[in-house]
Backbone bond lengths (Angstrom), bond angles and torsions (degrees), N, CA, C in turn:
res aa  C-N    CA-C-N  psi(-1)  N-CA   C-N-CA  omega(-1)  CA-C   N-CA-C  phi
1 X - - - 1.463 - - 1.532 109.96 -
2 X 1.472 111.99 133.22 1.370 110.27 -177.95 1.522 107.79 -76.94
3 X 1.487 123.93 142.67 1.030 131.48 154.81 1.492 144.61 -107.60
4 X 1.360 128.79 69.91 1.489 126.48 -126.95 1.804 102.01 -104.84
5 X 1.097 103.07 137.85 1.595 103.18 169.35 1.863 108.06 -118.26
6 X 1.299 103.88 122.76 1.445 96.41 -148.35 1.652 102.81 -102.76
7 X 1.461 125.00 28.47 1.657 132.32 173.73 1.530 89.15 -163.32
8 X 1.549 122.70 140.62 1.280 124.15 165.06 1.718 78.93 -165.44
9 X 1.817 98.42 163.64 1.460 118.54 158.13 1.275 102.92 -109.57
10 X 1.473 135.07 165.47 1.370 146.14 123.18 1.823 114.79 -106.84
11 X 1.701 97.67 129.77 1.539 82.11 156.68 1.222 120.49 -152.15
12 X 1.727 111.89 165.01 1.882 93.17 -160.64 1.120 120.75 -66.10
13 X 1.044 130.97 -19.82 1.430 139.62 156.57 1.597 117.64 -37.79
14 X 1.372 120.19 -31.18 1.088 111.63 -132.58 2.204 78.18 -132.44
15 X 1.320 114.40 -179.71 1.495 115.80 -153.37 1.778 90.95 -77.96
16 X 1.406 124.17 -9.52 1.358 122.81 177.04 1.931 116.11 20.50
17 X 0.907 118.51 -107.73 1.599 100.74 -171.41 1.504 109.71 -59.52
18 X 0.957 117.16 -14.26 2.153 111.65 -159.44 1.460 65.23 -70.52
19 X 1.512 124.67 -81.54 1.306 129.03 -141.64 1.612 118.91 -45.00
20 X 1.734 95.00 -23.95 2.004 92.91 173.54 1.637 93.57 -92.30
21 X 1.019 127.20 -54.41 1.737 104.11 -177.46 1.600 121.58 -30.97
22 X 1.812 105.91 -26.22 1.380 100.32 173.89 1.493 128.30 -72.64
23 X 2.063 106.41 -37.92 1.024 102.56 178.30 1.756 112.34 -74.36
24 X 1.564 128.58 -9.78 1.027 144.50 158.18 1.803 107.82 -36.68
25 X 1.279 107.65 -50.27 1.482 108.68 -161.46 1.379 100.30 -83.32
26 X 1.594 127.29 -30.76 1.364 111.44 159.37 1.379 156.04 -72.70
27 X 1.913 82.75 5.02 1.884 88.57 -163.33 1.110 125.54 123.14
28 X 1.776 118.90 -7.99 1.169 131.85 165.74 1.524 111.15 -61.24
29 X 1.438 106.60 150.10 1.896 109.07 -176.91 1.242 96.45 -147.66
30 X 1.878 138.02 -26.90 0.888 91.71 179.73 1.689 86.27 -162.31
31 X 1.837 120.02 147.44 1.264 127.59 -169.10 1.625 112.54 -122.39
32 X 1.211 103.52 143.45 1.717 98.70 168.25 1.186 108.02 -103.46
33 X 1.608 116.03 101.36 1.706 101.55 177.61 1.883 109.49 -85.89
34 X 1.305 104.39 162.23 1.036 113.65 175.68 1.073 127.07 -142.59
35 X 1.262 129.13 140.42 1.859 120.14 -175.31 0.988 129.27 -47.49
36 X 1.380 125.63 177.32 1.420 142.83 167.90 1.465 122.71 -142.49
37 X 1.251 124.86 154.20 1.397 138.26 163.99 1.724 103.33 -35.71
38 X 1.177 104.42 152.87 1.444 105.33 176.97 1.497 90.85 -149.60
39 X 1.710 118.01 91.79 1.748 106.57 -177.97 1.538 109.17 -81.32
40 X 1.123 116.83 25.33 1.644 113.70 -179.07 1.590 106.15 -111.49
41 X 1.261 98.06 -0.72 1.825 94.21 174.22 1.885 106.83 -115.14
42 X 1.431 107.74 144.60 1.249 113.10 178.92 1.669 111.36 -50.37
43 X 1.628 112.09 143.64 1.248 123.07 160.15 1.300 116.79 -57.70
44 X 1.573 143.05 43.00 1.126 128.04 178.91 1.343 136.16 -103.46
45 X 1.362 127.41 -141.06 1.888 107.87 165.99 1.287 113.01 -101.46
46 X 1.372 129.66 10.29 1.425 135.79 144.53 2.016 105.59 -82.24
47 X 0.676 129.00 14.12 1.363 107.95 -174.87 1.480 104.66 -97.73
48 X 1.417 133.22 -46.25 1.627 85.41 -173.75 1.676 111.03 -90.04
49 X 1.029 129.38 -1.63 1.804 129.06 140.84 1.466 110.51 -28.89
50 X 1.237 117.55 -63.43 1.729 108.93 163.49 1.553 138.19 -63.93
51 X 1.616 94.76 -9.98 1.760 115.69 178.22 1.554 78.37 -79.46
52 X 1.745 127.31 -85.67 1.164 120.68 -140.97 1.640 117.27 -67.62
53 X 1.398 93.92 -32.21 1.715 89.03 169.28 1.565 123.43 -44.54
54 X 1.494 92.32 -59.81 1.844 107.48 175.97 2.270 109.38 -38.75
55 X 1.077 89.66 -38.88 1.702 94.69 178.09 1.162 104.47 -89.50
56 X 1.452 149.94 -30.38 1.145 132.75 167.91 1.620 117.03 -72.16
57 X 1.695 132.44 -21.14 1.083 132.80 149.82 1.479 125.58 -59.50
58 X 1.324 130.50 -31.90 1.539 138.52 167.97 1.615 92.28 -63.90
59 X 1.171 119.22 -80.33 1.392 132.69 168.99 1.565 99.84 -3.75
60 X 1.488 117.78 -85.52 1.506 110.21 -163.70 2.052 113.71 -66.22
61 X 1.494 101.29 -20.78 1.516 102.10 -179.90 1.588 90.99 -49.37
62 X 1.200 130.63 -58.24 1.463 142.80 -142.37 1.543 100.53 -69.37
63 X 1.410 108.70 -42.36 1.619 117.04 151.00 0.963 125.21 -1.90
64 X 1.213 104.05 -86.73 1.868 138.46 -98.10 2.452 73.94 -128.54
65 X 1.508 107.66 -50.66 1.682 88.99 171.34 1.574 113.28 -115.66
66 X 0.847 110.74 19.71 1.711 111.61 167.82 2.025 112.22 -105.06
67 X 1.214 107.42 -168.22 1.357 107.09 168.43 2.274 78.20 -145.36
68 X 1.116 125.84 14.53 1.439 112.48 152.75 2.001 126.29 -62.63
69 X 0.950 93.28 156.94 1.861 90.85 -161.77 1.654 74.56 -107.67
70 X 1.257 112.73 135.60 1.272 145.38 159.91 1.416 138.69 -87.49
71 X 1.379 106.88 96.98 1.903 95.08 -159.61 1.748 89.30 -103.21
72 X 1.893 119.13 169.92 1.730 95.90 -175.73 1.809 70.56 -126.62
73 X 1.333 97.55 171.18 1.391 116.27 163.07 1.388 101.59 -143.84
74 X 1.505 128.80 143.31 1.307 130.83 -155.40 1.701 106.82 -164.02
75 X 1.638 107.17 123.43 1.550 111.71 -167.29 1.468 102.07 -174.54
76 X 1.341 107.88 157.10 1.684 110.49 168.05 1.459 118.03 -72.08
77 X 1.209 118.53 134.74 1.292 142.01 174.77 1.623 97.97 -61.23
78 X 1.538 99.11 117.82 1.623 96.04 176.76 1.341 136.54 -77.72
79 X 1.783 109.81 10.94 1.404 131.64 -169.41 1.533 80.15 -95.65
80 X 1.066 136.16 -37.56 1.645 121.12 -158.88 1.623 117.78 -76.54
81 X 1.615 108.28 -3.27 1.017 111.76 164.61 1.570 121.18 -71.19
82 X 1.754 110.43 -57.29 1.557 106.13 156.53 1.604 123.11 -21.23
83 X 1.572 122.04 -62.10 1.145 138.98 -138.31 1.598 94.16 -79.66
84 X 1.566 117.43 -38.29 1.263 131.80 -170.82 1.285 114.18 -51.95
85 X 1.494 107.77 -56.38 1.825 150.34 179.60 1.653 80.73 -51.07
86 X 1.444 116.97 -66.77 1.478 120.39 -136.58 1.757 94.16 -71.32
87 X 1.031 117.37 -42.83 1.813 134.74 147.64 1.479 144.23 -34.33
88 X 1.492 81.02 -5.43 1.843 108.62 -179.15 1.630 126.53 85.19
89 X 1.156 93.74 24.69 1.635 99.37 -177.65 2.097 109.02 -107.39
90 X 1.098 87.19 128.41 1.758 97.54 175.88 1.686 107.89 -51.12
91 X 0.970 117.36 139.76 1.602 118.30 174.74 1.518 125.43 -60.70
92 X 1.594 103.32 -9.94 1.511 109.46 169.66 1.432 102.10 -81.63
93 X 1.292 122.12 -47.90 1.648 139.93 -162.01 1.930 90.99 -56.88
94 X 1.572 100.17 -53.07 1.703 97.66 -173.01 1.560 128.72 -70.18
95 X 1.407 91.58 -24.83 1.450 100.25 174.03 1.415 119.12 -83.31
96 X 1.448 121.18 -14.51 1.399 129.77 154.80 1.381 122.67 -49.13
97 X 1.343 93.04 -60.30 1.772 124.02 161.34 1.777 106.74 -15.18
98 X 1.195 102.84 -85.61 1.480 137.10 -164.57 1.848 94.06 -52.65
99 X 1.788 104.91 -66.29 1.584 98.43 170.70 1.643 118.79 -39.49
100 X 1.011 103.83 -72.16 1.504 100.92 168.07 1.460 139.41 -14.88
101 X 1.291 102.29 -45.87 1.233 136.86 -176.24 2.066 91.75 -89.65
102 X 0.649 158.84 -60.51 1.303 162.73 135.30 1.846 101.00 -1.20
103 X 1.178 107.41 -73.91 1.453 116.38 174.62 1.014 130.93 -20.85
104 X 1.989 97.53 -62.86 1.623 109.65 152.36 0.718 133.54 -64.23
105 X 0.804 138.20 -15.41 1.983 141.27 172.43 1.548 98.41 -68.68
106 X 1.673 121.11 -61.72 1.399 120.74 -169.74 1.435 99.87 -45.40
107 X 1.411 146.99 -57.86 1.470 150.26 -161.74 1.559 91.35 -79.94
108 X 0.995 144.93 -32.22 1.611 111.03 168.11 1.575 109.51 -83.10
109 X 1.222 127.30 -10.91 1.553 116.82 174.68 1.448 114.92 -77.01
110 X 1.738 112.58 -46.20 0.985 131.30 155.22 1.671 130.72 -9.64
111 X 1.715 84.17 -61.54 1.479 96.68 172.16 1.719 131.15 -92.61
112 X 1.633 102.16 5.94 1.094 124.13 179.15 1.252 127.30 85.57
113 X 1.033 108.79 32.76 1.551 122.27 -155.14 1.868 104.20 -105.20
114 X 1.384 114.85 -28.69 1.578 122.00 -173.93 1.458 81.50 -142.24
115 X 1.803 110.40 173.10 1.126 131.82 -175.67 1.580 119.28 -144.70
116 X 1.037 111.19 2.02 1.457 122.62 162.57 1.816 122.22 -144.93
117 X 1.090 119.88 133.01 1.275 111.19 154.19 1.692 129.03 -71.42
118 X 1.238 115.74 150.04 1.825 119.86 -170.98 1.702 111.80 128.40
119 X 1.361 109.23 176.29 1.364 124.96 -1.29 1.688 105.16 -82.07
120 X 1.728 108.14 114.37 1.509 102.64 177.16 1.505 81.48 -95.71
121 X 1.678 97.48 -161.13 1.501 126.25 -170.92 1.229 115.48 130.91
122 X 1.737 115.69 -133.39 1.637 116.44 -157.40 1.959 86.21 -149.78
123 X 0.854 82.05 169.95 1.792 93.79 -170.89 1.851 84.85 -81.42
124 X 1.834 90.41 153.45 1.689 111.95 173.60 1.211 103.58 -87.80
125 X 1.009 139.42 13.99 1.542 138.73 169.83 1.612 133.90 -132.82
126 X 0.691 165.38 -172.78 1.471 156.99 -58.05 1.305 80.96 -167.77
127 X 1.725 146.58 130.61 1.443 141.11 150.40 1.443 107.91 -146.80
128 X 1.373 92.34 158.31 2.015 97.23 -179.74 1.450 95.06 -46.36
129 X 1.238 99.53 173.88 1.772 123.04 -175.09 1.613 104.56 -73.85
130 X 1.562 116.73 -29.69 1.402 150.54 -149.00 1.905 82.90 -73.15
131 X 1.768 90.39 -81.00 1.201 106.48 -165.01 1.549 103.27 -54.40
132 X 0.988 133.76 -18.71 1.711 124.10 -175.11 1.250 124.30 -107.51
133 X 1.213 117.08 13.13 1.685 140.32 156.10 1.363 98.99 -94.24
134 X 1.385 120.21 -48.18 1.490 111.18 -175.14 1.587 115.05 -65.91
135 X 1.279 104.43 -35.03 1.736 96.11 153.56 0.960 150.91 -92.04
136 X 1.283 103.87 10.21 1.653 113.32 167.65 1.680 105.33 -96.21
137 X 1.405 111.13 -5.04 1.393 119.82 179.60 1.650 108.77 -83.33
138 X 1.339 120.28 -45.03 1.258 130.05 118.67 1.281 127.43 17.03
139 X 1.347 109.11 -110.89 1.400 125.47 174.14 1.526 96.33 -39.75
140 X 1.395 136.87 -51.59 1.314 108.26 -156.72 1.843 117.44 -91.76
141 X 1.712 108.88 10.74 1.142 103.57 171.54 1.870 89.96 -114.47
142 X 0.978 118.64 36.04 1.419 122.76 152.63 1.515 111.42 -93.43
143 X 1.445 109.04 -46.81 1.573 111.48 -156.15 1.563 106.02 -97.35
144 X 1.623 109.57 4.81 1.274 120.66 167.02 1.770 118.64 -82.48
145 X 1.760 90.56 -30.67 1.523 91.32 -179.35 1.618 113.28 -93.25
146 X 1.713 99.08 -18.83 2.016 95.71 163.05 1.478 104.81 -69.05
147 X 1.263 140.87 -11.44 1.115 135.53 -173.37 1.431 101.88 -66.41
148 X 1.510 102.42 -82.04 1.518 132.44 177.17 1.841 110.72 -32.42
149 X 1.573 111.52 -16.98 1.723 131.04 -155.98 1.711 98.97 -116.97
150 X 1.607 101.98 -25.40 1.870 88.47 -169.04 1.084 108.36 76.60
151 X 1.215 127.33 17.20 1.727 108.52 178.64 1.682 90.30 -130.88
152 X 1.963 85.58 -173.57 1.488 86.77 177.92 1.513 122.64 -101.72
153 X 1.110 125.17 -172.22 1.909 127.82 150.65 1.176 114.35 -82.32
154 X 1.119 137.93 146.34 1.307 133.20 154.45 1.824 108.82 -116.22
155 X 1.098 111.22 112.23 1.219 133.95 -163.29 1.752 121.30 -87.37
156 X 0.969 110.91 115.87 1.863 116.74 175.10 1.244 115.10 -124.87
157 X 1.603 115.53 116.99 1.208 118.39 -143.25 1.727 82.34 -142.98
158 X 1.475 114.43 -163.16 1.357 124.66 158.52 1.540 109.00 -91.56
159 X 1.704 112.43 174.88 1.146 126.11 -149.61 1.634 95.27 -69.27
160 X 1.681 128.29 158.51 1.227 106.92 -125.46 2.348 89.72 -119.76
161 X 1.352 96.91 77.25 1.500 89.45 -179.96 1.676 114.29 -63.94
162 X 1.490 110.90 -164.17 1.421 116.22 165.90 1.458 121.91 -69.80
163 X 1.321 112.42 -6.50 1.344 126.31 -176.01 1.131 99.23 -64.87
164 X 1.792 90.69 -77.61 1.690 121.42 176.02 1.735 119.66 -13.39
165 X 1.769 100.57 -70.61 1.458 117.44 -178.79 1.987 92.62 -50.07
166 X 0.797 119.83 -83.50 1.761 122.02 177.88 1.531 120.92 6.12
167 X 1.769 82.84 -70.36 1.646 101.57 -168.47 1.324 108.03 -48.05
168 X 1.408 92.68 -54.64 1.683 108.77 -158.44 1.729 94.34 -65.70
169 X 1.239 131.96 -47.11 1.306 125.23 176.51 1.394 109.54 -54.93
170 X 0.965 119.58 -64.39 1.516 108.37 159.75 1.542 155.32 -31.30
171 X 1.577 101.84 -36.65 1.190 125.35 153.84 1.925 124.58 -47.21
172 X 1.713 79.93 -60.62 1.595 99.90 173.95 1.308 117.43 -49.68
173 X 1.604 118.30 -40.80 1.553 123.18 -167.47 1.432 101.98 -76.27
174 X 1.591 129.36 -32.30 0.799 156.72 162.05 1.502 101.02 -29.25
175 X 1.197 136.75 -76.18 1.049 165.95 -114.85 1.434 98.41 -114.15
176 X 1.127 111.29 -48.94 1.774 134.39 177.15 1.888 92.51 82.74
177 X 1.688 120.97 51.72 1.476 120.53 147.92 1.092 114.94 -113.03
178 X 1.350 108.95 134.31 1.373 121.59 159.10 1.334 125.76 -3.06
179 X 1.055 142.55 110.18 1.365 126.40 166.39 1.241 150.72 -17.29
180 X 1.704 85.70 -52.83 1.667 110.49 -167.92 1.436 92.95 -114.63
181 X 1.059 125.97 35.09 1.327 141.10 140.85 1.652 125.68 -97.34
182 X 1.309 100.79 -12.08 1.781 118.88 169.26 1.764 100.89 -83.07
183 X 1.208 125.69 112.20 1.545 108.85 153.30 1.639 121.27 -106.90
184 X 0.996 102.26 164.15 1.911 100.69 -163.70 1.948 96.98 -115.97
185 X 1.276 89.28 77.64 1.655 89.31 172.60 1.484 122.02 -54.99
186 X 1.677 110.71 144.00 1.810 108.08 -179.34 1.632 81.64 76.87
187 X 1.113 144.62 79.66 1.490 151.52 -178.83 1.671 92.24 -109.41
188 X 1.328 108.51 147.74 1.655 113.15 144.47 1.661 100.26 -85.71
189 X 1.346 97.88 179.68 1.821 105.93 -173.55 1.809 96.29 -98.67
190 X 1.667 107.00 86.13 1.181 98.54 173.95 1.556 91.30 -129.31
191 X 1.342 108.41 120.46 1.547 108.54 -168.26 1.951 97.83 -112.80
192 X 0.798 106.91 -12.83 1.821 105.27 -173.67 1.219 107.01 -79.93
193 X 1.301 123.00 -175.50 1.470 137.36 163.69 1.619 118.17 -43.99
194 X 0.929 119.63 15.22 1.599 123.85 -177.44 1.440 103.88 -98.14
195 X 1.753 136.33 -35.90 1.337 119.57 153.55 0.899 128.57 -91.14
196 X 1.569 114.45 46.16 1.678 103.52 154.06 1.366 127.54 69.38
197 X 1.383 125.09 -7.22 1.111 143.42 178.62 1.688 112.56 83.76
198 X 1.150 97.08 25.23 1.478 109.36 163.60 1.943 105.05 -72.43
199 X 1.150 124.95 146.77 1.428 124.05 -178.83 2.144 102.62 -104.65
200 X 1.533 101.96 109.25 0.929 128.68 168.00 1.403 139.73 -42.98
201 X 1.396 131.71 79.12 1.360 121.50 -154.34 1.832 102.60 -111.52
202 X 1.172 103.48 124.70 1.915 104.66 -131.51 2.105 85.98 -106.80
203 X 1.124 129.46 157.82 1.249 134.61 143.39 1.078 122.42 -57.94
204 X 1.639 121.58 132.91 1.494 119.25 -154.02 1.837 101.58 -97.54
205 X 1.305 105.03 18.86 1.611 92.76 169.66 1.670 121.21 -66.33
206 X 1.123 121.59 159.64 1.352 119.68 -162.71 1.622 111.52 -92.01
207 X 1.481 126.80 2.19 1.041 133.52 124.40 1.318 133.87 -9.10
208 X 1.804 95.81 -95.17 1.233 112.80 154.26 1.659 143.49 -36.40
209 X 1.016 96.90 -41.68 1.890 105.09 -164.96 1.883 69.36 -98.43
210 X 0.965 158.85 -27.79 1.525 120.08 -179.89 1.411 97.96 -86.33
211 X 1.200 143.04 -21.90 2.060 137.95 176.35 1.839 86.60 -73.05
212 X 0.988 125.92 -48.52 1.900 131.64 -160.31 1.426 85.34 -68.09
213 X 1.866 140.37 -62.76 1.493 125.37 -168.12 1.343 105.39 -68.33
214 X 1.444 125.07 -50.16 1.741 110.47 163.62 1.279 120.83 -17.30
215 X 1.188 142.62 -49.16 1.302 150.79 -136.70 1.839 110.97 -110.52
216 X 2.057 90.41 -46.27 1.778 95.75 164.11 1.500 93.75 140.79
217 X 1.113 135.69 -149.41 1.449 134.36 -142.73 1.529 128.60 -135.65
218 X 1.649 95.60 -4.32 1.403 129.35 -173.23 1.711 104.50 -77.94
219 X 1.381 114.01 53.96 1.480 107.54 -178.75 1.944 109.32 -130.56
220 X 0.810 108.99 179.15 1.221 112.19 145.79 1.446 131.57 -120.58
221 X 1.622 138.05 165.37 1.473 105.58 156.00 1.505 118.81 -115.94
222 X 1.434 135.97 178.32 1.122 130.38 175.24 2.048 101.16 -164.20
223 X 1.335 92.69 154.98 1.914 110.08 177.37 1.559 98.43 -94.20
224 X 1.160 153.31 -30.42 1.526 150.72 -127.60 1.486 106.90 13.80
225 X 1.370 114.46 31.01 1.227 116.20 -172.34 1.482 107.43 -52.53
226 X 1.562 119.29 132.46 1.447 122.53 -159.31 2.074 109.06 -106.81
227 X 1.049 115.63 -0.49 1.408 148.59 176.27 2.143 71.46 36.27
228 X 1.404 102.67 89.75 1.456 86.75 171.81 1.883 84.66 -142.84
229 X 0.993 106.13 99.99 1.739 112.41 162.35 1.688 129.68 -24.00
230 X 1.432 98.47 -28.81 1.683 105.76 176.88 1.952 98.26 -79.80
231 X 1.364 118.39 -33.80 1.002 104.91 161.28 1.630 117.05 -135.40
232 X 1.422 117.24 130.72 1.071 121.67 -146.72 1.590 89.17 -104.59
233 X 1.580 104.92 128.76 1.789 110.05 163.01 1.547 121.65 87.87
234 X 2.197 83.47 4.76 1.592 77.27 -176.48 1.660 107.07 -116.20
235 X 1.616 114.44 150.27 1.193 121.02 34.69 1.330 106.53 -99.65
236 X 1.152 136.31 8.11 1.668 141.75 -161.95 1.449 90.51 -165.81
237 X 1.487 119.24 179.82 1.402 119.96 160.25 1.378 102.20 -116.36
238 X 0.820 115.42 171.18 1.565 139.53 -143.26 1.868 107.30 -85.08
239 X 1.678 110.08 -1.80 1.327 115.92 -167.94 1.526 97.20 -124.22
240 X 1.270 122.43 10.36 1.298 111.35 173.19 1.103 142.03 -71.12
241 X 1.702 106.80 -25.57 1.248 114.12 -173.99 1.678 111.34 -84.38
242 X 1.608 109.75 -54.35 1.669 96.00 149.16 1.691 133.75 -29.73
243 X 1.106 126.24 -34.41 1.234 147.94 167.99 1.462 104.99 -46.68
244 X 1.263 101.51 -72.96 1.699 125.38 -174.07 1.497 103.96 -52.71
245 X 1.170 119.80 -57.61 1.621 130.30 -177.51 1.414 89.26 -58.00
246 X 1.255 136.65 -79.33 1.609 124.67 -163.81 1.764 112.69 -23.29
247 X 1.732 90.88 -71.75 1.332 103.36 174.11 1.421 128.55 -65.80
248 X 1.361 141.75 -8.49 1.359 143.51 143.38 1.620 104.62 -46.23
249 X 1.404 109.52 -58.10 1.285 128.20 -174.33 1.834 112.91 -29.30
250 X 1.641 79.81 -60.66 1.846 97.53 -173.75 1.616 112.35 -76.66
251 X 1.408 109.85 -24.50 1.329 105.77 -160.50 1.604 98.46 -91.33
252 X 1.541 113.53 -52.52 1.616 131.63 179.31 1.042 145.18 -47.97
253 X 1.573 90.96 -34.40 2.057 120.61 -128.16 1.039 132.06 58.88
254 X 1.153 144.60 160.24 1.659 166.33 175.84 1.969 87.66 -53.51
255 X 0.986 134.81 -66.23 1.725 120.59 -169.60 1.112 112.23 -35.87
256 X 1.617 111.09 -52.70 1.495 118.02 -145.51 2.097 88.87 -74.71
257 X 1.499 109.71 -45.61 1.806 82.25 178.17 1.434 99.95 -78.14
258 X 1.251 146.87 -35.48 1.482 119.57 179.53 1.846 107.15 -49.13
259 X 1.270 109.40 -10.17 1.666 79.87 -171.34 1.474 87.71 -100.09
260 X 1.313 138.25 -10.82 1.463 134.38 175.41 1.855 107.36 -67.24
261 X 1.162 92.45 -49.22 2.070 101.53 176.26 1.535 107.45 -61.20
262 X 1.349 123.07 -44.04 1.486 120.30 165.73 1.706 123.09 -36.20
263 X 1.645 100.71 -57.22 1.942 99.11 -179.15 1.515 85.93 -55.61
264 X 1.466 152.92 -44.62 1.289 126.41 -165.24 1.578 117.63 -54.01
265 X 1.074 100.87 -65.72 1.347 113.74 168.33 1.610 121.88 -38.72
266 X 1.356 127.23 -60.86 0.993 111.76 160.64 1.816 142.89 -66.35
267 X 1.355 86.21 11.10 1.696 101.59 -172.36 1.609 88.54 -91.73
268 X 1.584 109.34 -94.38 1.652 113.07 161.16 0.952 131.05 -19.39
269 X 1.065 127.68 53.63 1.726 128.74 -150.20 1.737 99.30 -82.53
270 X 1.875 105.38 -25.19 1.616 107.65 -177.39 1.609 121.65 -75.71
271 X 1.846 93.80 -20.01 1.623 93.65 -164.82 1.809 108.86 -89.07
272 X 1.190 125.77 155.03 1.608 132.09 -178.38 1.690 107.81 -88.78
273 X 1.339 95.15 102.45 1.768 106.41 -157.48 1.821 90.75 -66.49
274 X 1.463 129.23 -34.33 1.810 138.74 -163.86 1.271 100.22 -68.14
């Protein structure tokens, strides 16, 4: 039975493989890691080449001592556009930046190396009007190159109203991708017609995934587990989603998460689920 956690960090800093051997021991089979900011390396045109490399090396540790299947997703962090601006760069100059950074990602997917782009998007907080066109400008030469890639976006946005679901549908049409080829990572459990056909990637608290099975099966789950030592377990710990599958298991049956592990599968259409 697949067991998928569909947003996680690793970092070397941080307990990185111990922490998947754990979700390993519960039943975990398979993770989408995804990058992170690294503020100790220069802003330059090697920098996110050194972001995605750094995740494709965690990536193979996880390999090389797990028997977990490792999928990567790889993209600029849409806060680093702020940070760029805040650093002295014009909002055209940063949003170049970020494309760029997009670019690279397409040539490591390209070569098979990651399987999704993200988490792009727009900052969760408060920005000029300036800066938040420039990332939705962004996002849509992201979801032009998952187009062109077969894969999806994985999207980090602010907390996710009716607006939210809209934009981002909009964006996508924009873009001419699939819908449900957009997922909205850090999701509330709104699985019905209320996102727009954006694909839902929900917090695996048990809260949630019982309001998300109310609704039907069209979700994903994920921990955003941040393996960051200053805070330990957050945003979830790293065993939840095994957790969740047990208890789906008992409460649901075994279909209802096989049909939740399926949208993975058919999302990833590049990565080798065996």
């Amino acid at each position: 039975m697949i067991v998928f956690d569909n947003h996680l960090h690793l970092q070397f800093h941080g307990e990185n493989v111990l922490a998947v051997k754990r979700f390993e021991r519960l039943g975990g089979t398979h993770i989408n890691l995804t990058n992170v900011p690294n503020p100790k390396y220069k802003k330059d045109d090697d920098y996110y080449y050194r972001i995605y490399q750094d995740t494709l090396k965690l990536a193979e540790i996880v390999r090389t001592h797990t028997s977990v299947k490792v999928l990567v997703t790889i993209g600029p962090y849409p806060v680093d556009m702020v940070e760029l601006v805040n650093d002295g760069k014009s909002i055209a100059e940063a949003k170049e930046f970020l494309i760029h950074g997009l670019e690279i990602a397409e040539e490591f997917i390209e070569n098979g190396q990651a399987h999704a782009i993200g988490e792009i998007g727009r900052p969760h907080f408060s920005v000029s009007d300036e800066i938040w066109e420039a990332s939705n400008e962004v996002i849509v030469e992201g979801m032009k190159i998952a187009k062109n890639l077969g894969v999806p976006v994985v999207l980090h946005t602010e907390s996710a109203t009716e607006k939210t679901w809209q934009d981002l549908a909009s964006l996508a049409d924009r873009a001419g991708l699939q819908r449900d080829m957009v997922i909205k990572h850090y999701s509330p459990p709104v699985v019905d017609g209320r996102n727009k056909g954006i694909f839902p990637s929900v917090l695996a608290s048990r809260k949630n995934v019982r309001e998300a099975i109310s609704q039907g099966t069209r979700f994903l789950l994920e921990t955003d587990f941040m393996d960051e030592p200053t805070r330990k377990n957050a945003v979830l710990p790293i065993e939840s989603v095994p957790k969740r599958a047990k208890w789906i298991v008992q409460e649901y049956g075994e279909e209802t998460w096989c049909k939740i592990m399926e949208n993975a599968k058919k999302i990833y259409r590049t990565f080798s689920w065996e």
